[in-house]
C-alpha positions in Angstrom: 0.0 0.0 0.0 1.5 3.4 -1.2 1.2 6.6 1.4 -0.9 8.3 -0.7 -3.5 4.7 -0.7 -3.4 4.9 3.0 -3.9 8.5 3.5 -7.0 8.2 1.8 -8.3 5.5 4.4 -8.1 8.4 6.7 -12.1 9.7 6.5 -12.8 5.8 7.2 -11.1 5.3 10.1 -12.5 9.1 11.4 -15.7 7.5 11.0 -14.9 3.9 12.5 -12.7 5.3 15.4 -15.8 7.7 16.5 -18.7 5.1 15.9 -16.1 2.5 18.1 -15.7 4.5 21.0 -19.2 5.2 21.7 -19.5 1.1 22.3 -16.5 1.3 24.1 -17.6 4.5 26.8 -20.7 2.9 27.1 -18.8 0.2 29.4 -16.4 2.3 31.2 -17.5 4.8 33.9 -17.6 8.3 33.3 -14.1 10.0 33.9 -13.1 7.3 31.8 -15.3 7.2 29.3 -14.6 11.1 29.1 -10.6 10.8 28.6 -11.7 8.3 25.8 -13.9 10.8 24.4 -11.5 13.5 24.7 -8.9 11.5 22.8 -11.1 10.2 20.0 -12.3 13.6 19.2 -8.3 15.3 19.1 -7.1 11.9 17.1 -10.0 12.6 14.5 -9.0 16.2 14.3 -5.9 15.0 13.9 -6.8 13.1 11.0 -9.0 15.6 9.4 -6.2 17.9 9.3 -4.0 15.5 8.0 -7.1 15.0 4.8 -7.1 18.5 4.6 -3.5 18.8 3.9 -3.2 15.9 1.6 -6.2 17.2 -0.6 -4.8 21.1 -0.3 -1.4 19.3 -2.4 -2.9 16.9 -5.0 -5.9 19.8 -5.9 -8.2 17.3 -6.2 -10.4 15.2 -4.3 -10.4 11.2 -3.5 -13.2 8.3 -3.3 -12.6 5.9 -1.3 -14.4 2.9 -2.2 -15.3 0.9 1.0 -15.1 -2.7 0.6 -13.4 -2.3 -2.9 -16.8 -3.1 -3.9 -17.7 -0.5 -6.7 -22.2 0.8 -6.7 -23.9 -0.6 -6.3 -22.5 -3.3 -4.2 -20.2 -1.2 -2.2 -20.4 2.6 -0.7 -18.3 5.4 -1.6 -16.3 8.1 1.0 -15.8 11.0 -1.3 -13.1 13.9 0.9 -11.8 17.4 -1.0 -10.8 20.3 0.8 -14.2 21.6 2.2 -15.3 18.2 3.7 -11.8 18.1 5.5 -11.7 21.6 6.3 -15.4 21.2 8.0 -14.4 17.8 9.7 -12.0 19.7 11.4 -13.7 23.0 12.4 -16.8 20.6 13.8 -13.9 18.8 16.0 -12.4 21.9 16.9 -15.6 23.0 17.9 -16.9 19.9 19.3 -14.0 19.9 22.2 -13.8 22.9 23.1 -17.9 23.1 23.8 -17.3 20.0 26.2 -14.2 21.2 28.1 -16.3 24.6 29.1 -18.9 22.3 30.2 -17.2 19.4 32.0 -17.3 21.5 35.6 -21.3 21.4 35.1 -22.0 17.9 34.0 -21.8 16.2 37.3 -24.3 19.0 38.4 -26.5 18.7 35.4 -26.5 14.7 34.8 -26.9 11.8 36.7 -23.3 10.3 38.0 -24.3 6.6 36.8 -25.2 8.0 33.3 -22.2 10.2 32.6 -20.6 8.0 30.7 -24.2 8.1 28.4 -24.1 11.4 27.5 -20.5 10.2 26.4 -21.4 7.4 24.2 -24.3 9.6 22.8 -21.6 12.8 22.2 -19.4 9.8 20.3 -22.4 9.1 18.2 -23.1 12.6 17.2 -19.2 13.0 16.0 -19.6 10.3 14.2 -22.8 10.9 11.8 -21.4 14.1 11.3 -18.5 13.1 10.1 -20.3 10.4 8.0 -22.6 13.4 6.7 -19.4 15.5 5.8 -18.0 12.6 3.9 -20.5 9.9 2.6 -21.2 10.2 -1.6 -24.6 7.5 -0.4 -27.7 9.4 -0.3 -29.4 6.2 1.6 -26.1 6.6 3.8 -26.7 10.0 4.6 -30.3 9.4 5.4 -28.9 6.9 8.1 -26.9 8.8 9.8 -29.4 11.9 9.8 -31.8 9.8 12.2 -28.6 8.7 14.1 -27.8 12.5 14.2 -31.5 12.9 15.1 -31.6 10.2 18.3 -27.8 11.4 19.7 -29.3 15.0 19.6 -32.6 14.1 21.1 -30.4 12.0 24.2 -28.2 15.1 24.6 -31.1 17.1 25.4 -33.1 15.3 27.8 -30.4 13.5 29.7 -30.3 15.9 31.8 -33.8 14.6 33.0 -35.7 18.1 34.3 -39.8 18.7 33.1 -38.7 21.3 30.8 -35.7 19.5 28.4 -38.1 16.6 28.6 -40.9 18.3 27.0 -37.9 20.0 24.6 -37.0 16.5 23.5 -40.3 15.9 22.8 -40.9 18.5 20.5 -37.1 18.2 19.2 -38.4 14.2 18.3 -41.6 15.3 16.7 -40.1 18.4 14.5 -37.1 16.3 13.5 -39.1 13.4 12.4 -41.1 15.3 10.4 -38.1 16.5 8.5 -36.5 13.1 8.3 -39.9 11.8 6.6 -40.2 14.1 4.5 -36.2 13.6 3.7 -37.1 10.0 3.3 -39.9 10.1 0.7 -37.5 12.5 -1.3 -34.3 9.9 -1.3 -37.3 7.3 -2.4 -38.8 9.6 -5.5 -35.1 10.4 -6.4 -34.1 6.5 -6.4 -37.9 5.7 -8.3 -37.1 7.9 -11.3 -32.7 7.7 -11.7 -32.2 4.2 -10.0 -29.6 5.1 -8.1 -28.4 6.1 -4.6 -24.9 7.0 -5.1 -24.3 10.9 -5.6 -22.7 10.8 -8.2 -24.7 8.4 -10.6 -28.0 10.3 -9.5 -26.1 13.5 -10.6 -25.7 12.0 -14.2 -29.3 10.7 -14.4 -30.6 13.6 -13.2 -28.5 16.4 -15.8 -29.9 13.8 -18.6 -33.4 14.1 -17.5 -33.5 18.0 -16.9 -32.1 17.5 -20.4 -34.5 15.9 -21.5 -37.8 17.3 -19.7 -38.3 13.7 -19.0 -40.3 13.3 -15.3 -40.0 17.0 -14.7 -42.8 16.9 -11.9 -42.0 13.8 -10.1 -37.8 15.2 -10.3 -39.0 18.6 -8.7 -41.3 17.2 -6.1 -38.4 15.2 -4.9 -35.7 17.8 -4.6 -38.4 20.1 -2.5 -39.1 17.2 -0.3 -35.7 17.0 0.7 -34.9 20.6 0.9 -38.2 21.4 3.1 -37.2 17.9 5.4 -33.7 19.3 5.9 -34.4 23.3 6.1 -36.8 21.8 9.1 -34.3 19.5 10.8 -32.0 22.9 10.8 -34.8 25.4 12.1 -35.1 27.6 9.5 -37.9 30.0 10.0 -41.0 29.2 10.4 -40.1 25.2 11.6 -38.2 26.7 14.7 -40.3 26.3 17.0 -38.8 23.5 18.5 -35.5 25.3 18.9 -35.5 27.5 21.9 -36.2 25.4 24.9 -33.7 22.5 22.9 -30.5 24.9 23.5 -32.4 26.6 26.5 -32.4 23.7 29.1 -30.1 21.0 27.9 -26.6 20.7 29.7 -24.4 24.1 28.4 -22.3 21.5 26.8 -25.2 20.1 24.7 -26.8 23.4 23.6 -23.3 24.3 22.5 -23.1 21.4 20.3 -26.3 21.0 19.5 -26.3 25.0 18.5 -22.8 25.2 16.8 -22.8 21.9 15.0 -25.9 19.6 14.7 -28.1 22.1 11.9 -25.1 22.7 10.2 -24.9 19.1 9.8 -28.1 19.5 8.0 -27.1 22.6 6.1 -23.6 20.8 4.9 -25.3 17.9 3.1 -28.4 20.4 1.7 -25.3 21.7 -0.2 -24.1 18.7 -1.1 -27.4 17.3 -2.8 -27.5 20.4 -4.4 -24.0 20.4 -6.1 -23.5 16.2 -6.0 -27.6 15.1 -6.1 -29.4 17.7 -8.2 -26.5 19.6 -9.8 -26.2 23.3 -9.4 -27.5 24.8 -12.5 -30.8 22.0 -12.1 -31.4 23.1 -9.1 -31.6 26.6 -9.7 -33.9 26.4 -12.8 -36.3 24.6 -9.7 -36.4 28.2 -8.3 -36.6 26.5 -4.7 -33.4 29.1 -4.3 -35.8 31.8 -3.9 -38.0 29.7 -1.9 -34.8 29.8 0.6 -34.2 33.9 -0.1 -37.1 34.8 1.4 -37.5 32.3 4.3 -34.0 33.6 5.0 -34.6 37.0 4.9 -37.7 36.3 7.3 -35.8 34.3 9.9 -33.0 36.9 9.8 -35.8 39.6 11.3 -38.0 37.6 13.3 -35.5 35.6 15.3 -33.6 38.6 16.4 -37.1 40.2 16.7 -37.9 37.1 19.2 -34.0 37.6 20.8 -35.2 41.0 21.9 -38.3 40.2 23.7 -36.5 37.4 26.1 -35.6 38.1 29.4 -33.8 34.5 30.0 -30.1 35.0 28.3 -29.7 31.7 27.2 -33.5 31.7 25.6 -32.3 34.4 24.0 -29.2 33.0 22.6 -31.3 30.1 21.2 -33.5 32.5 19.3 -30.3 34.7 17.7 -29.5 31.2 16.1 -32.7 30.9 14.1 -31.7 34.6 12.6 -28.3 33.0 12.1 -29.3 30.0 10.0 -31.4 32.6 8.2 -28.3 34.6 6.8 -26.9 30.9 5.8 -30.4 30.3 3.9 -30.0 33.4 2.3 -26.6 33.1 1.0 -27.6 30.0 -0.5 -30.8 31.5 -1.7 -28.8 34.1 -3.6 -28.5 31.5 -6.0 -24.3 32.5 -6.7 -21.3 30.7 -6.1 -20.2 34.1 -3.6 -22.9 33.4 -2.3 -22.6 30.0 -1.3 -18.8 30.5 0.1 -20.3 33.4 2.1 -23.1 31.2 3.2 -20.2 27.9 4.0 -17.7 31.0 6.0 -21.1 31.9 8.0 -21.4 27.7 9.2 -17.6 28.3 10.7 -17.7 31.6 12.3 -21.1 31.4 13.7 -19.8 27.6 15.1 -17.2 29.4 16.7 -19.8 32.4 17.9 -22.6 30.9 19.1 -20.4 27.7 21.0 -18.8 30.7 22.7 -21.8 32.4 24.1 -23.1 29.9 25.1 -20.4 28.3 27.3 -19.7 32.3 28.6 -23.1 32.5 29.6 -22.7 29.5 31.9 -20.3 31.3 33.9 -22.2 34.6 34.5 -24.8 33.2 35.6 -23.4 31.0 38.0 -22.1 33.7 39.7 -25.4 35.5 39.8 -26.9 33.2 41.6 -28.2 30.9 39.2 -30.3 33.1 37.5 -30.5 33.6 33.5 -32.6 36.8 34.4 -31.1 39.5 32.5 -31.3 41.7 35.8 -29.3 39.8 37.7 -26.8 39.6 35.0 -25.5 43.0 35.9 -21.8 43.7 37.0 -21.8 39.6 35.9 -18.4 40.0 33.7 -16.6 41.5 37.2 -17.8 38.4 39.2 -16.6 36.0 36.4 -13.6 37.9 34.2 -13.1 35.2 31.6 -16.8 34.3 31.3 -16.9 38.1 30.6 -14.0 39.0 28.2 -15.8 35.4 26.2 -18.9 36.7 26.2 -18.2 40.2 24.8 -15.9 38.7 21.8 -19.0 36.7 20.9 -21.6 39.3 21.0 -19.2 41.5 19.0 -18.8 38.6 16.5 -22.3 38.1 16.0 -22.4 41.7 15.5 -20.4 41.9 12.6 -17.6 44.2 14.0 -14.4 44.3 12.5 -11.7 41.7 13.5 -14.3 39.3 14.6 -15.3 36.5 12.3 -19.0 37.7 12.3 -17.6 40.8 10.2 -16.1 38.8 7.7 -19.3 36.4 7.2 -21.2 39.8 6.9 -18.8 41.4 4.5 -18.9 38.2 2.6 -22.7 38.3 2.2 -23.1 41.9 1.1 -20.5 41.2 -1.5 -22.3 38.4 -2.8 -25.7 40.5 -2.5 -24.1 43.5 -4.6 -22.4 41.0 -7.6 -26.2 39.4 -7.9 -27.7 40.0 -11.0 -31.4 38.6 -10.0 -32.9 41.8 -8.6 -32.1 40.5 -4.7 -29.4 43.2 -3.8 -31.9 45.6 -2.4 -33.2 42.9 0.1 -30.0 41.5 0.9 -28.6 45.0 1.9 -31.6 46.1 3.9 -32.0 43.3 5.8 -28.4 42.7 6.4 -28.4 46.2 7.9 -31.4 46.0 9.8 -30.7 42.4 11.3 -27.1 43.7 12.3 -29.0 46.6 14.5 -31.8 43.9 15.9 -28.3 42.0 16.7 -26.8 45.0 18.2 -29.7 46.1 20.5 -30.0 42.3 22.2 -26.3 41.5 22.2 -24.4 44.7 22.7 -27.2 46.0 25.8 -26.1 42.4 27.6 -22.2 43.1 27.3 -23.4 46.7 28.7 -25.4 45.2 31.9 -22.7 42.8 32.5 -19.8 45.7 32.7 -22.0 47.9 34.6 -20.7 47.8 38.4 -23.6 46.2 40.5 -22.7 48.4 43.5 -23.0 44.8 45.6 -19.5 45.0 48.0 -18.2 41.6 48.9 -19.4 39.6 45.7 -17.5 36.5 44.7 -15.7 36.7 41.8 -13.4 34.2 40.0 -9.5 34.9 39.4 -7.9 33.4 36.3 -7.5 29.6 35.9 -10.0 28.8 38.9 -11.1 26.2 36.3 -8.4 25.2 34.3 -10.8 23.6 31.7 -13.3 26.1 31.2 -10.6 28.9 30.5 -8.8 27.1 28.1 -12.3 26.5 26.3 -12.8 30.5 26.4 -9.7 31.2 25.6 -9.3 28.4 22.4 -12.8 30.2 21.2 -11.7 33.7 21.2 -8.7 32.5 19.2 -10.8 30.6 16.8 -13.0 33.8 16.3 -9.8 36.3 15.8 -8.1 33.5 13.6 -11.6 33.5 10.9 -12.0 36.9 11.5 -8.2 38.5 11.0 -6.8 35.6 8.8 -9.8 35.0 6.8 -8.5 34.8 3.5 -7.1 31.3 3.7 -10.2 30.2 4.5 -12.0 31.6 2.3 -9.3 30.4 -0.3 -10.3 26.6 0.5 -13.6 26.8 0.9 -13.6 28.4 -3.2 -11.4 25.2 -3.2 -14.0 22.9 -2.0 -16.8 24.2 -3.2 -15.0 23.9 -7.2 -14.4 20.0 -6.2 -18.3 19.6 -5.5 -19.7 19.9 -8.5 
């Protein structure tokens, strides 16, 4: 076997490493199981970054053929520079969300079934990874309910009335989507006979060609659009979403915030460059279906984000505006669109992960409450919670050096060079959702600095929790790094994206 043979087993044995370790944690107790954990999700990263590399020097990207079977006997791992690129953000990500949340887990879940919410964290890394890299559409239906289950247990593991009712309407939301998801994979295999990306691409190009089952073709690509714009909450099928990141462990509603509905959102964009084919799917003018459900949830979730008075309620509902700007660069129907709308999955990762695990520590030290009143003076109680909390809000913002500005900057770029009459909305309702974001966000990071006139509170020094300030810290560098070094990002995800189609 030749180096570059074995480096392309490397997406496999992501996969296989993450989906072994969850049998594996599920007999070991919890400190245990978390090391393993830990070390499955820094050796996959490892990996990933290794695929990344590789992919960056041939130019091109690989199949990996599992089983040396070829379709449709065997499955196919197809890896290029944006599905390494996003394996490695998600694990990035994924870590640092659980080592700002490990001081709360004992509190927040039952000693005897920590090493659960282990085993179900392993199976979450793992169908995203498969999501990032399968070339099966059957495949990726699999591991979207396995996404679907891990990200229900996640939620109500910690076991109080309201995540329990949050699961509930998580399940019922989510299996609506996967349904309808379903029934679109089956009208898509009905009329090209195949499930492999690829193949269906062909099929599909020679029908559109053709007119040949134009209805039955276009009923099929909206049923798995609308079944994954649900499973990622885009307005109006969010309301599910709040009281999911709102009570779940801070760790969960990190993950579950930052990475599961971009899961979603990464392979919508693959079935539409590797399923439908770009230019196919644009004639289906289900682009400007996405445009203006965008645009909506841009407004109304940040409209929603101003009327809480619970912080992390309001967090939950800032991240149905900010799957509405990924919509929307995606409904703008361009390719600068698209890498705007693939730059927006990262940076707001890194954002909204970071907020979230900030907020934790505020409101700790305000005795337990996520009432905005007794958040004030909060960032002199907890420093680092603080200093986290105000680079997040300033990335989700959009001010300059943060990697919110740069996702912004992307999409009014791609709103002025379109050619389809949608600059005008892009531009207005970029500017007014960056003031909606700017009144919830920016009057929080002012009640937190504003002296509570208390004498005697407690207050945390530096490195009180060696964990949770490394995970503060590792996000703030994450957000300077897409935000002041952007370009190489943006450079291979124009990479990626060319290796799609």
């Amino acid at each position: 076997m030749t180096l570059n043979q074995f480096l392309q087993n490397l997406p496999f044995f992501s996969i296989m490493i993450a989906l072994i370790s969850g049998v594996v944690c599920s007999v070991l107790p919890g400190r245990a199981a978390k090391r393993v954990n830990a070390g499955v999700i820094v050796t996959v990263a490892a990996l990933s970054a290794v695929t990344l590399v590789y992919t960056l020097r041939t130019g091109t990207y690989f199949v990996y053929t599992m089983g040396h079977f070829p379709a449709p006997w065997g499955n196919e791992i197809r890896a290029g520079v944006l599905e390494a690129l996003t394996a490695l953000m998600f694990c990035i990500v994924m870590l640092l969300s659980l080592m700002g949340g490990y001081h709360k887990l004992d509190e927040e879940v039952e000693q005897s079934k920590v090493n659960y919410y282990y085993v179900l964290v392993n199976l979450l890394l793992t169908s995203l990874l498969a999501l990032i890299y399968t070339n099966d559409l059957f495949t990726a239906y699999v591991f979207v309910e396995i996404n679907t289950i891990a990200a229900c247990g996640l939620i109500m593991i910690r076991q109080i009335g309201r995540t329990i009712e949050a699961a509930v309407r998580y399940m019922i939301m989510n299996l609506l989507g996967s349904g309808l998801l379903l029934l679109g994979i089956c009208m898509m295999y009905g009329i090209t006979g195949h499930l492999l990306m690829s193949n269906i691409q062909e099929t599909v190009a020679q029908l559109a060609a053709s007119g040949e089952y134009h209805v039955p073709l276009l009923v099929s690509i909206a049923l798995m659009c609308v079944g994954l714009a649900i499973k990622s909450a885009l307005f109006p099928f969010h309301t599910w979403l709040p009281d999911a990141y709102g009570y779940s462990t801070i760790s969960s509603a990190a993950i579950l915030s930052s990475l599961v509905s971009k899961g979603y959102i990464f392979l919508l964009i693959k079935i539409i460059y590797r399923v439908v084919g770009y230019e196919v799917f644009q004639e289906t003018h289900i682009v400007n279906v996405f445009f203006v459900f965008g645009l909506a949830g841009m407004i109304f979730g940040s409209l929603n984000a101003i009327r809480e008075n619970d912080v992390r309620r309001m967090i939950a509902f800032s991240s149905i505006a900010q799957i509405g700007y990924i919509y929307m660069g995606i409904g703008l129907g361009s390719e600068a669109g698209m890498i705007a709308a693939l730059f927006h999955i990262f940076s707001h990762s890194a954002s909204k992960a970071l907020v979230f695990i900030s907020t934790i520590g505020m409101t700790d030290m305000s005795g337990y409450s996520r009432k905005f009143i007794r958040l004030t003076g909060a960032a002199y109680r907890n420093v680092i919670a603080g200093i986290g909390f105000t680079v997040a809000s300033l990335s989700m913002v959009g001010v300059p050096l943060f990697a919110g500005f740069i996702s912004k900057l992307l999409f009014a770029q791609a709103g002025v060079s379109n050619s389809e009459g949608k600059l005008l909305p892009t531009m207005i309702v970029l500017a007014v959702s960056t003031i909606l974001n700017a009144i919830y966000y920016l009057k929080t990071v002012i009640r937190i600095y504003v002296p509570s006139g208390i004498k005697d509170e407690p207050r945390t020094v530096w490195g009180a929790n060696r964990c949770y300030t490394a995970a503060i810290i590792g996000f703030v560098v994450l957000n300077f790094t897409l935000g002041i070094f952007s370009q190489p990002f943006v450079d291979m995800i124009t990479e990626g994206l060319s290796m799609f189609a």
